[in-house]
C-alpha positions as CSV (number, residue, x, y, z in Angstrom):
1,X,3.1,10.1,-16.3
2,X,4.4,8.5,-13.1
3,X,7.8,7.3,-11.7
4,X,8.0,5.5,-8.4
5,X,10.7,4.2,-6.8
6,X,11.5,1.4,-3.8
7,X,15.0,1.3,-2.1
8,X,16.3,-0.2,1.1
9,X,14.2,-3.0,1.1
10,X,13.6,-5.1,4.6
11,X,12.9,-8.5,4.5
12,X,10.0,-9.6,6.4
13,X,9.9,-13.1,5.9
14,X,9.2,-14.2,3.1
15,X,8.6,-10.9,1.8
16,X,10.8,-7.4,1.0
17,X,9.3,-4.3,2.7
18,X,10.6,-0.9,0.7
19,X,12.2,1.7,3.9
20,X,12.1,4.7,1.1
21,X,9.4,5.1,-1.7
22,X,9.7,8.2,-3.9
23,X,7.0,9.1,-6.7
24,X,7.5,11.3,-9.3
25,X,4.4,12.7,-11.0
26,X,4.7,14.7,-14.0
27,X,1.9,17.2,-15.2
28,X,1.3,19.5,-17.6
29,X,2.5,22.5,-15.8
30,X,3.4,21.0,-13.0
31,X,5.7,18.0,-11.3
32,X,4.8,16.6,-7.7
33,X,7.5,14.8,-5.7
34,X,6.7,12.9,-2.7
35,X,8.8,10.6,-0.6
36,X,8.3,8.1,2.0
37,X,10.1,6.9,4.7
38,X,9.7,4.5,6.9
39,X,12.5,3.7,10.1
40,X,11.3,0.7,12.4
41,X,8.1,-0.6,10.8
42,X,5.7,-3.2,12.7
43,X,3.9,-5.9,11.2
44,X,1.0,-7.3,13.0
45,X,1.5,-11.3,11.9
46,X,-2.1,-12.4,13.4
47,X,-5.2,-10.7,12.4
48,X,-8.9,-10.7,15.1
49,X,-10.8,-13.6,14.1
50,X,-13.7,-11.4,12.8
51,X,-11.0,-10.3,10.5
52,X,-9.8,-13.4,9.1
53,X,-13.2,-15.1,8.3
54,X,-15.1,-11.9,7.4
55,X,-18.3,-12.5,5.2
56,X,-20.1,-9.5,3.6
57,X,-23.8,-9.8,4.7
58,X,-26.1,-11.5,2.7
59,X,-28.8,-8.8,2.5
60,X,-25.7,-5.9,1.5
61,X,-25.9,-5.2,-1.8
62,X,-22.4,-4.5,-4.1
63,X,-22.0,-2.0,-6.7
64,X,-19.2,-2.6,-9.2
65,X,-17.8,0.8,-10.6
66,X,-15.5,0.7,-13.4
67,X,-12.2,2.6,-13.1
């Protein structure tokens, strides 16, 4: 089982950016906590062009794998 968390949002927008993220992860034998923190985050608004309009190559062929 999992437990995650998101405090002290910032808003970006049109958009709320969590500043803390804790997960809890609970095992068998075992529990692993892990925490996030972020203080002056940057958000890069425009994107390379090669970025924006990227196509996969034609003669690339995709696998699908199943979760």
């Amino acid at each position: 089982m999992l437990r995650s968390f998101y405090r002290k949002h910032f808003n970006y927008g049109e958009h709320y950016f969590p500043m803390e993220i804790s997960t809890t992860i609970f095992m068998d034998k075992d529990t692993i906590f892990e925490e996030i923190f972020y203080k002056k985050p940057i958000f890069n608004d425009t994107f390379p062009e090669e970025v924006r309009n990227f196509e996969i190559p034609e003669d690339i062929e995709i696998e699908e794998i199943k979760w």
